[in-house]
C-alpha positions as CSV (number, residue, x, y, z in Angstrom):
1,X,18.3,-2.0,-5.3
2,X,19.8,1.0,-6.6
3,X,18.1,4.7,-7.4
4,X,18.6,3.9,-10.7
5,X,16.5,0.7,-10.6
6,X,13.9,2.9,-9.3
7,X,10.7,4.0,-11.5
8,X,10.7,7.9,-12.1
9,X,10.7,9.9,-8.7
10,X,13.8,11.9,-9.8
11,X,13.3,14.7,-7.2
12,X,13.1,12.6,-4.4
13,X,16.2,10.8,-5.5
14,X,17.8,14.5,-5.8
15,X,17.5,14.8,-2.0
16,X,18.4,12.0,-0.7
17,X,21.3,11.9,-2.6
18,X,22.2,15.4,-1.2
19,X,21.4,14.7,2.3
20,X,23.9,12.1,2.4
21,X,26.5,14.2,0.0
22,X,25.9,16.9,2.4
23,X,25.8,14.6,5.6
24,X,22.4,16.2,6.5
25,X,21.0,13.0,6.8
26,X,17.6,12.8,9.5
27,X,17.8,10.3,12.1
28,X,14.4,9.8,11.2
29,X,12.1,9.5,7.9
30,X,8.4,8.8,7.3
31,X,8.3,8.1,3.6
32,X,4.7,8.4,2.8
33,X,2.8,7.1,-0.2
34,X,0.5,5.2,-2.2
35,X,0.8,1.4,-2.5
36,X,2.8,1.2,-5.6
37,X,4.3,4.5,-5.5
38,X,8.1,3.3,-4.4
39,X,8.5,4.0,-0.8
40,X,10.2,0.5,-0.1
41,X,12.4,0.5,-3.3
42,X,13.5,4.1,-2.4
43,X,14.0,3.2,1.5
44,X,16.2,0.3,0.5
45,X,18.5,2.2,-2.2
46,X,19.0,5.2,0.4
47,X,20.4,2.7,2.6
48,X,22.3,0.9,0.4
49,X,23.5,4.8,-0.7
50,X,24.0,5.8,3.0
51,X,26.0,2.7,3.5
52,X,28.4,3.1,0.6
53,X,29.2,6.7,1.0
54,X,30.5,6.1,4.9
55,X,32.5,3.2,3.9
56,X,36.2,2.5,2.2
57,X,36.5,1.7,-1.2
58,X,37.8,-1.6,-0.3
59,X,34.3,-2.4,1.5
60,X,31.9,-1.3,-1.3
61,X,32.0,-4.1,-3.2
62,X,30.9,-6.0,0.0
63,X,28.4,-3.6,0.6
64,X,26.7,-4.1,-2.7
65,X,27.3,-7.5,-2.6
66,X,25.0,-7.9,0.8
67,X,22.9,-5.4,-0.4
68,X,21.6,-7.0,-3.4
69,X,20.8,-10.3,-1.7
70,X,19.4,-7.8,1.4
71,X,21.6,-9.0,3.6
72,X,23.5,-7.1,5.4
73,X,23.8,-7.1,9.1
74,X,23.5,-3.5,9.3
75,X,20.4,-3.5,7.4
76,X,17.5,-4.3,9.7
77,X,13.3,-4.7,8.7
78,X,10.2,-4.7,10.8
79,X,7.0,-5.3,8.6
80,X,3.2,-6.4,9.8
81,X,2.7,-10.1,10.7
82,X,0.8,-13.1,12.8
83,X,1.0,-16.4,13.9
84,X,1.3,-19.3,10.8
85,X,1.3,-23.0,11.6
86,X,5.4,-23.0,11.2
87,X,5.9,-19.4,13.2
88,X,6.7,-19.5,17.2
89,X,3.8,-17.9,19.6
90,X,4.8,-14.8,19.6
91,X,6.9,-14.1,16.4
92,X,8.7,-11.3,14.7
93,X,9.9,-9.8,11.9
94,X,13.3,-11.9,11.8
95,X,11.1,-15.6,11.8
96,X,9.9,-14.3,8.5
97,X,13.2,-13.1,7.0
98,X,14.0,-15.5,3.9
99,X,10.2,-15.3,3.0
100,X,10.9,-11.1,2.8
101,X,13.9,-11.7,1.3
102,X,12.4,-13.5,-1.6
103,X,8.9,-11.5,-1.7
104,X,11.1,-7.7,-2.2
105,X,13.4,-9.7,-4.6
106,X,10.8,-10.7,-6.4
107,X,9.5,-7.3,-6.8
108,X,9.5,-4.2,-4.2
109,X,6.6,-2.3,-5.7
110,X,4.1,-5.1,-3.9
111,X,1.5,-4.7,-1.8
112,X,0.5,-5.8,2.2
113,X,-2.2,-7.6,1.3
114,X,0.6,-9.7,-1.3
115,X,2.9,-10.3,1.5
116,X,0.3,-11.6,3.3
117,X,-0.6,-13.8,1.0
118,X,2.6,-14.4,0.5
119,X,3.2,-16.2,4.3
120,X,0.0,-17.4,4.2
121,X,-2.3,-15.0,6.5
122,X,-4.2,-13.5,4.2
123,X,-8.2,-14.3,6.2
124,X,-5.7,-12.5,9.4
125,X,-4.6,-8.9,10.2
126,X,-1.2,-8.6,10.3
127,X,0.9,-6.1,12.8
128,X,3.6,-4.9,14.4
129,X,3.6,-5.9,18.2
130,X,5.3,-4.8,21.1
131,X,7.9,-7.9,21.2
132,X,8.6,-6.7,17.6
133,X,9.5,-3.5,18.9
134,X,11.7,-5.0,22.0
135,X,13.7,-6.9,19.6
136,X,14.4,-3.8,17.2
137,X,16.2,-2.5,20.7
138,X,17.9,-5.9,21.5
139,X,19.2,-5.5,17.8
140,X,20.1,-1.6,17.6
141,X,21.9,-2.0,20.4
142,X,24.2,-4.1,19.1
143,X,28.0,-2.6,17.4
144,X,27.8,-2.0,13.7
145,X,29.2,-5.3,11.9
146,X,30.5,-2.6,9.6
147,X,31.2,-0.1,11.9
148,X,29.3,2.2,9.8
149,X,25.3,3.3,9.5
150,X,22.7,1.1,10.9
151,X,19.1,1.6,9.1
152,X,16.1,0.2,10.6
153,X,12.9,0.2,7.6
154,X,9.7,0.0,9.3
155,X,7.4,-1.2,6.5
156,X,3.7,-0.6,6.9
157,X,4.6,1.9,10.1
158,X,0.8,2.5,10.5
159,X,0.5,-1.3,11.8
160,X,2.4,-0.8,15.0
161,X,0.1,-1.3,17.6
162,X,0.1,1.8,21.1
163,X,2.6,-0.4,22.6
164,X,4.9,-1.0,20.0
165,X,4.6,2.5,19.1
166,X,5.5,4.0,22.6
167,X,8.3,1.6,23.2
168,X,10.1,2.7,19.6
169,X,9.3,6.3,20.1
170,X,11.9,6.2,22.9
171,X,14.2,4.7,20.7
172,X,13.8,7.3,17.9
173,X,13.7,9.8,20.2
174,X,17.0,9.3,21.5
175,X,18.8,6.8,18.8
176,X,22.0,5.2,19.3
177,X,24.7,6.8,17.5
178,X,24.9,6.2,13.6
179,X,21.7,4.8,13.6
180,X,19.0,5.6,11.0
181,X,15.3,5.3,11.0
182,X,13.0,4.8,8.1
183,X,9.5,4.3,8.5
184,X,7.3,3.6,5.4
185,X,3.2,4.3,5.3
186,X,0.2,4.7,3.3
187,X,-1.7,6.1,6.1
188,X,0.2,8.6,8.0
189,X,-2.4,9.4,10.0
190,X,-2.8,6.1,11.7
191,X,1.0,6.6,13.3
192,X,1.5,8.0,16.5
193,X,1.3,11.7,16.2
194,X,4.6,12.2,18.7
195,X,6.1,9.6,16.2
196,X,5.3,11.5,13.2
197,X,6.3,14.9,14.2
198,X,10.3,13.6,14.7
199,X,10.7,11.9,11.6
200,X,11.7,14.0,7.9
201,X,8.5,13.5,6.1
202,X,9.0,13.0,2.5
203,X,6.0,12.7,0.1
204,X,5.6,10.5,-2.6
205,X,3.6,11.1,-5.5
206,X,1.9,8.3,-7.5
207,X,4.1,6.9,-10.8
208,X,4.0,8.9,-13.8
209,X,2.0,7.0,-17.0
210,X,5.3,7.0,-18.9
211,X,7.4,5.5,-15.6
212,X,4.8,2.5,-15.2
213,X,5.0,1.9,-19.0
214,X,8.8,1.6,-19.1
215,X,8.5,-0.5,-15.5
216,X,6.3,-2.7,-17.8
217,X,8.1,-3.0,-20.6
218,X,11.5,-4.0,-19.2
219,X,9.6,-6.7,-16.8
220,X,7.0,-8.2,-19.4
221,X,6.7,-9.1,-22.8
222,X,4.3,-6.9,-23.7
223,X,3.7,-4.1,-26.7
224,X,3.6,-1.2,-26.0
225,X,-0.1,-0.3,-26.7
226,X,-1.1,-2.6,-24.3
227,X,1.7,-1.4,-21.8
228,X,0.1,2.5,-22.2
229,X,-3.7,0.9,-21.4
230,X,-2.2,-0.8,-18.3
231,X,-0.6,2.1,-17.2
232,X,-3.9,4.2,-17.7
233,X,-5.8,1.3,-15.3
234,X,-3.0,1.2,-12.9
235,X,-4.2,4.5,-10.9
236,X,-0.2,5.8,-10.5
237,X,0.8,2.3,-9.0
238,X,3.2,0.0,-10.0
239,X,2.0,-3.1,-8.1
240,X,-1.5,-2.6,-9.5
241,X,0.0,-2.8,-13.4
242,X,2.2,-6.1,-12.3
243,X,-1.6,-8.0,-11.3
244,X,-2.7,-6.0,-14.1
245,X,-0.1,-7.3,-16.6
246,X,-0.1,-10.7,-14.9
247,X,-4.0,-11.2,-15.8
248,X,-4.4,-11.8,-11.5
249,X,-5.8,-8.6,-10.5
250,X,-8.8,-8.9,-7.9
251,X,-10.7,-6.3,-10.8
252,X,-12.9,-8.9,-12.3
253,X,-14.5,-10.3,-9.2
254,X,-14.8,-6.5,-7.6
255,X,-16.8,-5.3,-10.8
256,X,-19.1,-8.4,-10.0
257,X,-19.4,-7.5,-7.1
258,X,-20.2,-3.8,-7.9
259,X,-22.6,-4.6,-10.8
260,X,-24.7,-6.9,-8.4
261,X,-24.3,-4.1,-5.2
262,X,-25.6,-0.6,-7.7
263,X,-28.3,-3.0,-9.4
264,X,-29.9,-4.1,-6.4
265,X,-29.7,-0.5,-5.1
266,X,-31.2,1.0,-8.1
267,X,-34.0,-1.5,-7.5
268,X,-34.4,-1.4,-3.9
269,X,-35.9,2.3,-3.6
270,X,-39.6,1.6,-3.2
271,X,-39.2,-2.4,-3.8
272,X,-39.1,-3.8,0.0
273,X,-37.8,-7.5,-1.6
274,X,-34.6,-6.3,-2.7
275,X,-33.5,-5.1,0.3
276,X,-33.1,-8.4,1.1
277,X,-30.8,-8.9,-2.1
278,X,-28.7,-6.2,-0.3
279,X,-28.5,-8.1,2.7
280,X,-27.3,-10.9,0.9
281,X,-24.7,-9.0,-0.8
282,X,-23.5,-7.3,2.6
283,X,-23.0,-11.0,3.7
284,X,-21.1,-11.9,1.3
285,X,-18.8,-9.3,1.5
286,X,-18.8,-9.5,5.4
287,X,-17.3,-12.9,4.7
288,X,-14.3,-12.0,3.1
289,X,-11.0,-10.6,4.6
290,X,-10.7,-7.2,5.9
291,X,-7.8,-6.3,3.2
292,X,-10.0,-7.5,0.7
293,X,-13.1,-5.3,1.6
294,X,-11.0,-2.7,1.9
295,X,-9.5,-2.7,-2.3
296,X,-12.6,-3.5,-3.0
297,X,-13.9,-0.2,-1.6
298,X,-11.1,2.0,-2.9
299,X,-12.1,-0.3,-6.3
300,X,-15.8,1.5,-6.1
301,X,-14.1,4.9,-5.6
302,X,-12.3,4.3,-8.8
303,X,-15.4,3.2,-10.4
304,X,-17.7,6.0,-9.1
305,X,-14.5,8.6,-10.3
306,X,-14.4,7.5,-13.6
307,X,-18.5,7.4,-13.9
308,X,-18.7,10.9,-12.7
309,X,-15.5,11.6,-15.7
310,X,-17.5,9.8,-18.4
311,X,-20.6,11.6,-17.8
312,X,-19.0,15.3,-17.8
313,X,-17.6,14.2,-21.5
314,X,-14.0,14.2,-20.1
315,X,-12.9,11.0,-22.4
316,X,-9.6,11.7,-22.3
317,X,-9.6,10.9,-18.9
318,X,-11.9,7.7,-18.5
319,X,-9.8,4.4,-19.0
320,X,-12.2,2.1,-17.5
321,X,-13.5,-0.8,-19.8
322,X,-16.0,-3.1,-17.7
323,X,-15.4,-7.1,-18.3
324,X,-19.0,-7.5,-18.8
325,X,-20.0,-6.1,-21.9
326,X,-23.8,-6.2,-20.4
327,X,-23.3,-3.9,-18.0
328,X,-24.4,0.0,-19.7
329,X,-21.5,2.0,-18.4
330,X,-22.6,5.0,-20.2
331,X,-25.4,4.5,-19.0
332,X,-25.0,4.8,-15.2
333,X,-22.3,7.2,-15.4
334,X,-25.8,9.4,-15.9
335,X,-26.6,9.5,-12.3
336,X,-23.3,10.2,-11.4
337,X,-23.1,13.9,-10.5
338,X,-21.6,16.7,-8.8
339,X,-25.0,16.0,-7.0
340,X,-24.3,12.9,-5.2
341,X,-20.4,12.2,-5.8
342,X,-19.1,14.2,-2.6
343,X,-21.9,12.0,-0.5
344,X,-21.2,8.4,-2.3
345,X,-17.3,9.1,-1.6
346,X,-17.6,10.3,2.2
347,X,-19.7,7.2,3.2
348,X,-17.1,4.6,0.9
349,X,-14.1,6.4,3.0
350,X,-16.2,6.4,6.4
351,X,-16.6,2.2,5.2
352,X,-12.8,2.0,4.8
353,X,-12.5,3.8,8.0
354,X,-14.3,1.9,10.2
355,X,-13.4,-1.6,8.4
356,X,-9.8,-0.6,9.7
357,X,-10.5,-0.4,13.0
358,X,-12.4,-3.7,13.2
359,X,-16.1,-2.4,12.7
360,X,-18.6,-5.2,12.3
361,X,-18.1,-5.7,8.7
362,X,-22.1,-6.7,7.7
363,X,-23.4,-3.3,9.8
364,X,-21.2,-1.5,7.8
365,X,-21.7,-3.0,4.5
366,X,-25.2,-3.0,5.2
367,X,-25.5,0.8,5.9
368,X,-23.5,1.4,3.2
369,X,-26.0,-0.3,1.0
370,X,-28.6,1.9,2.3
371,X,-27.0,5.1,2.2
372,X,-26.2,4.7,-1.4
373,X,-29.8,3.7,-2.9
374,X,-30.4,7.1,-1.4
375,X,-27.5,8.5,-2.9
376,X,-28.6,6.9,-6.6
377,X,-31.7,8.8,-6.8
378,X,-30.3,12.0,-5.4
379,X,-31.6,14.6,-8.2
């Protein structure tokens, strides 16, 4: 992975190329951004960058070499995981190495929830545990094989559990010498605030239309109309146009999902029976995986967004074609308003909020249902 493998983001790659040029480089980095957006790409072409510029000429081809299989001994990964049937009791990053390997090789831009699937613990919540964070200082510790940098990604850094999290922030604290830090998140906020505060944080925006069309193009045989609609679904992210373009994207089953949930709550105000629909429906989302009910509740936010688009007339704007062509979109995009959008987007982040941090999934789906049959009729 090179910067110029990566998608757009040519500011960013402006300053990191400086820092190093400049040898202004942070012991410490939070790159923060949307799924999709190209932390992890980014992350690994800075230290393949970082690496380069403080070796010989004679090494670079090495360096390169390592670096595009990912791995180099110098290079070092920590990412959210759990127990399989083939992993030890208490496993760490390095059990799952070849299986990262070959998920980032396949393709950076992809998501937790498809590495997860990926090593098979998808119906689990991955993390980062405090053995995880005892063997990142068994293995900084250790002499550069190079004798160069060492660069430690933390993938998913908001997974680290209070343990793991006070044991590193020692280490970044107080680094050994030559050694870098880079810690990737799409929720900042979730990291330890003394953590946050001593790393560089760089922000990353989502992809540019045009970027995710070229991504597209180059990786799929597509056209190009059908490239530009992708790209105008894909909400800035990359790894939403690959499931997008790849006809595997959860979308289908979420607008089911959706169409059943705002029916039944249009109904239920003032027709006791189909609350118990809603009940029904909080069940059944209750039963899926946490990562799950959490896309599909940043899936309603989209839907709700571009609902509240269509019915202010900003066309332009609204890219969202339902699969089922029975469902009146124009329709219910009338009772989305400045009236009741602010209140149906608190309580779906308060949902998302709360299904993080291991809320009883049917109370909250359940209250949610509530809350927004009240929300529906708001005038």
């Amino acid at each position: 992975m090179t910067f110029k493998s990566i998608l757009g983001l040519d500011h960013l790659k402006s300053h990191l190329r400086n820092s190093i040029l400049n040898n202004r480089v942070p012991h410490a980095q939070l790159f923060t951004g949307a799924t999709g957006s190209g932390t992890l790409p980014m992350a690994i072409a800075f230290a393949r960058a970082l690496m380069i510029h403080y070796s010989s000429d004679a090494r670079s081809l090495s360096i390169s070499s390592m670096m595009n299989q990912l791995t180099h001994p110098d290079l070092h990964f920590v990412y959210p995981i759990n127990t399989t049937s083939t992993s030890p009791k208490k496993p760490v990053s390095e059990d799952f190495i070849k299986d990262w390997r070959s998920f980032i090789l396949d393709n950076p831009y992809q998501s937790l929830y498809d590495w997860y699937m990926k090593i098979g613990i998808e119906k689990k919540q991955g993390s980062i545990n405090v053995e995880e964070a005892a063997h990142v200082v068994k293995a900084l510790s250790l002499k550069s094989f190079e004798g160069g940098p060492k660069v430690m990604i933390v993938w998913c850094a908001d997974k680290m559990n209070t343990a793991a999290a006070n044991k590193l922030l020692k280490l970044i604290e107080e680094p050994p010498t030559n050694t870098y830090f880079i810690l990737i998140t799409d929720s900042p906020e979730d990291i330890l605030q003394t953590i946050r505060s001593r790393c560089q944080r760089l922000e990353f925006p989502p992809l540019g239309e045009t970027d995710i069309v070229n991504g597209l193009l180059a990786d799929f045989d597509i056209s190009e109309n059908d490239a530009i609609k992708i790209a105008q679904q894909s909400d800035g992210s990359f790894s939403k146009a690959i499931h997008l373009a790849e006809h595997d994207s959860d979308d289908e089953q979420f607008e089911q999902w959706f169409i059943i949930w705002v029916r039944s709550a249009f109904q239920a105000k003032g027709n006791k029976h189909v609350v118990i629909d809603l009940l029904d429906w909080s069940d059944t989302l209750a039963s899926e995986t946490r990562e799950t009910q959490k896309r599909f509740l940043n899936y309603c936010i989209q839907f709700f967004r571009q609902a509240l688009l269509n019915n202010y007339k900003a066309k332009s704007l609204v890219f969202l074609t339902p699969y089922n062509d029975k469902f009146k979109f124009d329709k219910f995009s009338e009772f989305i308003s400045g009236a009741n959008i602010i209140d149906i987007f608190q309580v779906l982040e308060e949902a998302i909020f709360h299904i993080e941090r291991n809320g009883n999934a049917k109370m909250i789906f359940s209250d949610l249902s509530f809350q927004l049959t009240r929300f529906l009729h708001k005038k």
